[in-house]
C-alpha positions as CSV (number, residue, x, y, z in Angstrom):
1,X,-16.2,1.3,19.0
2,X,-16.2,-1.3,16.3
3,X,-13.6,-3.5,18.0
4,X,-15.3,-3.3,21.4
5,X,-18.0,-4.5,19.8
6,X,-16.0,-7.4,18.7
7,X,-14.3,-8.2,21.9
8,X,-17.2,-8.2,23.7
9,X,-19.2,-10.7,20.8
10,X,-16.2,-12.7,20.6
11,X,-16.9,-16.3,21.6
12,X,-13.1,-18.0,23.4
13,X,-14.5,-21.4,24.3
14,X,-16.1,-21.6,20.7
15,X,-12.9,-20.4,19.0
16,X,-11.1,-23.2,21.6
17,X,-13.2,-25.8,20.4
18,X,-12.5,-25.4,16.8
19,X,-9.0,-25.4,17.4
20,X,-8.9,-28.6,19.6
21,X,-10.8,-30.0,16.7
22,X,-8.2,-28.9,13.8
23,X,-5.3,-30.0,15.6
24,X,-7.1,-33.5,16.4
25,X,-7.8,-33.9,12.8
26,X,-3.8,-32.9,11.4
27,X,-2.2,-35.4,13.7
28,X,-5.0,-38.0,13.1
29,X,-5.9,-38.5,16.6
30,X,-8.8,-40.4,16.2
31,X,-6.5,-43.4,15.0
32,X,-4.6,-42.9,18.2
33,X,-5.1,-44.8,21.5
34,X,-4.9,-41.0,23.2
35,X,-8.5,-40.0,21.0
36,X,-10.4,-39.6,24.3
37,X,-7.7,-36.6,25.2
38,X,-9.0,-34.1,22.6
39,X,-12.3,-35.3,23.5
40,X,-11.5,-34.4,27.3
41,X,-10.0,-31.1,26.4
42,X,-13.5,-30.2,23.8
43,X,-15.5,-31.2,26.6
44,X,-13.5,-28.5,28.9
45,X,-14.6,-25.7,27.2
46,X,-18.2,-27.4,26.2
47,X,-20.1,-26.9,29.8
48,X,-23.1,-25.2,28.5
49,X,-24.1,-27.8,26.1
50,X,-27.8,-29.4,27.3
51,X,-27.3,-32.7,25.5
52,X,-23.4,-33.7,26.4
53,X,-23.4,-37.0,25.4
54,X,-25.0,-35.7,21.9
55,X,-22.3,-33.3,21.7
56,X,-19.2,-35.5,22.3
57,X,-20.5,-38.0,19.8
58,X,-20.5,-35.5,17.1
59,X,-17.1,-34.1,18.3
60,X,-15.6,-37.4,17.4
61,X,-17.2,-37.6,14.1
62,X,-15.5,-33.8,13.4
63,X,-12.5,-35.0,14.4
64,X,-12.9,-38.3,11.9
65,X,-13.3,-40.8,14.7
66,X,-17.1,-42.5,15.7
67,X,-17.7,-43.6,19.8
68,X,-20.5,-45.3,21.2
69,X,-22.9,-43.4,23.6
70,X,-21.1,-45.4,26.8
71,X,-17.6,-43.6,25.7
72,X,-19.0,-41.0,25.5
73,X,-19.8,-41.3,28.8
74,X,-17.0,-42.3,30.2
75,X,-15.4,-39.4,28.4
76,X,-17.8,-36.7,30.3
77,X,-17.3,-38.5,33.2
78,X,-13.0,-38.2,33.1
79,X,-13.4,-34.5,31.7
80,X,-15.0,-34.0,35.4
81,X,-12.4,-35.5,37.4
82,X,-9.5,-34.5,35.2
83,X,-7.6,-31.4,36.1
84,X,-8.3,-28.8,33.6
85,X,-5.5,-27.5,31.1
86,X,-7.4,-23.8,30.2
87,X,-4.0,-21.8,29.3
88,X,-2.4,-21.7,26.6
89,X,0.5,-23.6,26.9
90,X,-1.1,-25.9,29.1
91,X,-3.2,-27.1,26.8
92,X,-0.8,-27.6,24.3
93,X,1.3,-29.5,26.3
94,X,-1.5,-31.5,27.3
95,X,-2.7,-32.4,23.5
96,X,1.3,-32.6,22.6
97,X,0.9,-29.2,20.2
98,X,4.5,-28.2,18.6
99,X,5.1,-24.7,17.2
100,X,5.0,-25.6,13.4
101,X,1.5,-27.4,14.1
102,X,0.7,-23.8,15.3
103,X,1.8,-22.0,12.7
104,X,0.4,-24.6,10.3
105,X,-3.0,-24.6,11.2
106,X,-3.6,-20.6,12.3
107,X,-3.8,-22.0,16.2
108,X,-3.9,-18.5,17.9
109,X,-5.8,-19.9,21.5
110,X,-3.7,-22.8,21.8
111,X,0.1,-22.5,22.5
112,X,2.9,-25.0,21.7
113,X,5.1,-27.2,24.0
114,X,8.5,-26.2,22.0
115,X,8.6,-22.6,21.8
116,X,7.4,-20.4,24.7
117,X,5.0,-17.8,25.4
118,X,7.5,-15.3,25.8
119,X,9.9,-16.5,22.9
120,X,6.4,-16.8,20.2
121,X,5.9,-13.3,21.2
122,X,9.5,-11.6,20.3
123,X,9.0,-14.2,16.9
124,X,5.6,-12.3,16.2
125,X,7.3,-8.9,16.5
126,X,10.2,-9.6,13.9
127,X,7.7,-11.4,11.5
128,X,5.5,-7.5,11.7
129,X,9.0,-5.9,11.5
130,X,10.0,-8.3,8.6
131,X,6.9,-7.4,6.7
132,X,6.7,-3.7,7.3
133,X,9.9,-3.5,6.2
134,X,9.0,-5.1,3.0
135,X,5.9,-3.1,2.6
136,X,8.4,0.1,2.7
137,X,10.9,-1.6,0.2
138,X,8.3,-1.8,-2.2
139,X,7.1,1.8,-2.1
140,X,10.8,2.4,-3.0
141,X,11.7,3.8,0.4
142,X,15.6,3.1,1.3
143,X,16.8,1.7,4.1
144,X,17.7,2.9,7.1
145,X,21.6,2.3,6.4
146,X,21.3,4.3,3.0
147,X,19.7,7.1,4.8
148,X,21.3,10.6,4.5
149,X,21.6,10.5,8.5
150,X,23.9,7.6,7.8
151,X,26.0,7.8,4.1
152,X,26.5,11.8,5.0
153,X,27.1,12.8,1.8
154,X,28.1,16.4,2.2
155,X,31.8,15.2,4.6
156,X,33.0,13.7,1.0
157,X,32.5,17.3,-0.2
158,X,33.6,18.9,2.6
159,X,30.5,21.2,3.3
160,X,28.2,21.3,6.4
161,X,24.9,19.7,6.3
162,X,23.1,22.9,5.9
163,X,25.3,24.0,3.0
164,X,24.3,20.7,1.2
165,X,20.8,20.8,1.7
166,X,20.8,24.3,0.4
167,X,22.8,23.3,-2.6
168,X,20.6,20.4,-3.8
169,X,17.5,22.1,-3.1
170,X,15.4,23.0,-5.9
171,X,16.3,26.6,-7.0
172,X,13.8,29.2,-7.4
173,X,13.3,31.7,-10.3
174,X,14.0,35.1,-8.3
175,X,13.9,38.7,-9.4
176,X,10.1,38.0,-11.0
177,X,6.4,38.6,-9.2
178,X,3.1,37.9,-10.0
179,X,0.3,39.8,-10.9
180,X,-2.1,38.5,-8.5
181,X,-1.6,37.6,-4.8
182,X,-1.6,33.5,-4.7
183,X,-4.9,33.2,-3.3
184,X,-6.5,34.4,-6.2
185,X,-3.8,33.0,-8.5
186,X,-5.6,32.1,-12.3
187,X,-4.3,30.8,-15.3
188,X,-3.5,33.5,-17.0
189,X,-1.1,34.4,-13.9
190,X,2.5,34.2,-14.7
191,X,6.2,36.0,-13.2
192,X,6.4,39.1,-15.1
193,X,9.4,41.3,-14.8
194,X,9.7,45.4,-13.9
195,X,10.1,45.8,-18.1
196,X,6.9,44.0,-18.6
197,X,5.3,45.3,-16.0
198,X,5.3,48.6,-17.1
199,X,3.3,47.6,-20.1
200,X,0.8,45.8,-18.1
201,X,-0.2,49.3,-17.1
202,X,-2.3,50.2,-19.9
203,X,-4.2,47.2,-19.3
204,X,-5.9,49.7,-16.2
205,X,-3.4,50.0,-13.4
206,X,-1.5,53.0,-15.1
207,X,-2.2,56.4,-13.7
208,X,-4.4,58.8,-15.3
209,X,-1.7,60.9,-16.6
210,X,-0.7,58.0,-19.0
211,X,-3.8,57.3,-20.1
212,X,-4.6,60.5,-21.0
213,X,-7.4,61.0,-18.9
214,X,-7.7,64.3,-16.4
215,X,-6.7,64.2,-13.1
216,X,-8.8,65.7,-10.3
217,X,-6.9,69.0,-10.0
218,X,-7.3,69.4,-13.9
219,X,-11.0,68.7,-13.9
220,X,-10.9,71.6,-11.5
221,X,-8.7,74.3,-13.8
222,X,-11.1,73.3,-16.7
223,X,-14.0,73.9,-14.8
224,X,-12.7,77.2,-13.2
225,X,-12.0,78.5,-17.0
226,X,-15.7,77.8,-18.2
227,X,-17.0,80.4,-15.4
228,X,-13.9,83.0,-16.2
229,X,-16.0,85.2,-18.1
230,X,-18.5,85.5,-15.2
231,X,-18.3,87.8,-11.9
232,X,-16.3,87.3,-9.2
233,X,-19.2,86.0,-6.5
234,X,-20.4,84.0,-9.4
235,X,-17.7,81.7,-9.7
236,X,-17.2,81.0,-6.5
237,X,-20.7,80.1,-6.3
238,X,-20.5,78.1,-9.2
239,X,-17.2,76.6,-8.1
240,X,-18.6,75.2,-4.7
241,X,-17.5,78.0,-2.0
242,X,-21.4,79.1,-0.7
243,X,-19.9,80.7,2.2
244,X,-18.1,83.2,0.0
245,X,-20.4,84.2,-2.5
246,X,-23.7,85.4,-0.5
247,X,-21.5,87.8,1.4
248,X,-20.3,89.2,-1.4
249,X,-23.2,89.4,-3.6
250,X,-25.2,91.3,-0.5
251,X,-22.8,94.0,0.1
252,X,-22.6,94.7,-3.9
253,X,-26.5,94.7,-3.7
């Protein structure tokens, strides 16, 4: 969204303008008997100005030269009748720009009459490929020709690829497990072995038989002997069978 926002506030003939006046003031046009074509060219991409003569006066001072108000005149008047050079290279030929005046100055609206627009455009791409590739050397990535794809270092050994991989991967402890699953993995997690394992269960995961505690069926046995000295329809009672005992006790009633 940003860089629509750019495009669309981006100003061409004023970015143009700036750039006829750079190149005018490297190659010293002002001291030139051709001064009045950098004017023409400015005055091409300068139609919305209200006070043209004004404006091409202080064109010519940007570009280190001075003119009268009559040339300037007469340069409004041949920027009229003067086929205009809009394009690129066009322009360039028409104001005699080379590619190293380009490069120099940062021209990016103005092409060159030397190299191409085709030819500048396959330079740009190896300068980005140049530089990226530069960018990669220095995060210490290797080059494409020292790539495993390309040394294949497991034929000198005489293995597969899979086989090599597997061999210089980085090996992993087995036999061992962890207390914890690894979602709730804490610092005092660590790989403990069957041996130790077993004497992690006092710490509460040992059954009750270890511990010494009752199990369920011998709460019941102990609880049975309390009531042995009871009657029969008594201890059922007391043991939790209702359905038994009120029989019982009615009939021996």
């Amino acid at each position: 969204m940003k860089d629509r926002r750019q495009r669309k506030n981006f100003d061409f003939p004023a970015k143009r303008r700036r750039e006829i006046v750079l190149h005018a003031r490297h190659v010293g046009a002002a001291a030139t008997e051709d001064f009045s074509r950098w004017l023409i060219a400015w005055m091409w991409h300068n139609q919305k100005a209200k006070d043209q003569i004004w404006s091409v006066m202080e064109c010519a001072k940007n570009m280190g030269g001075k003119i009268t108000e009559a040339d300037a005149s007469a340069v409004i008047e041949e920027a009229s009748i003067t086929r205009k050079h809009r394009s690129a290279d066009n322009l360039a030929r028409f104001l005699g720009v080379r590619y190293a005046e380009r490069q120099a100055l940062g021209l990016t609206t103005i092409g060159s009459v030397n190299v191409g627009k085709r030819a500048r455009k396959e330079m740009r791409k190896r300068r980005d490929r140049l530089a990226k590739e530069a960018k990669r050397r220095a995060a210490g990535m290797r080059p494409q020709s020292e790539s495993l794809s390309a040394t294949k270092p497991w034929r000198e050994l005489g293995m597969s690829r899979a086989a090599w991989y597997r061999r210089n991967k980085a090996r992993r402890r087995k036999g061992e497990t962890t207390l914890s699953a690894a979602i709730f993995l804490s610092s005092e997690d660590r790989p403990v072995s069957r041996a130790r394992g077993a004497a992690l269960s006092e710490r509460g995961f040992a059954s009750k038989k270890v511990r010494g505690l009752p199990s369920s069926q011998t709460a019941t046995t102990i609880a049975a002997d309390r009531y042995a000295t009871l009657p029969l329809e008594l201890r059922l009672l007391a043991l939790g069978f209702p359905n038994f005992a009120p029989r019982k006790i009615g009939a021996a009633a």
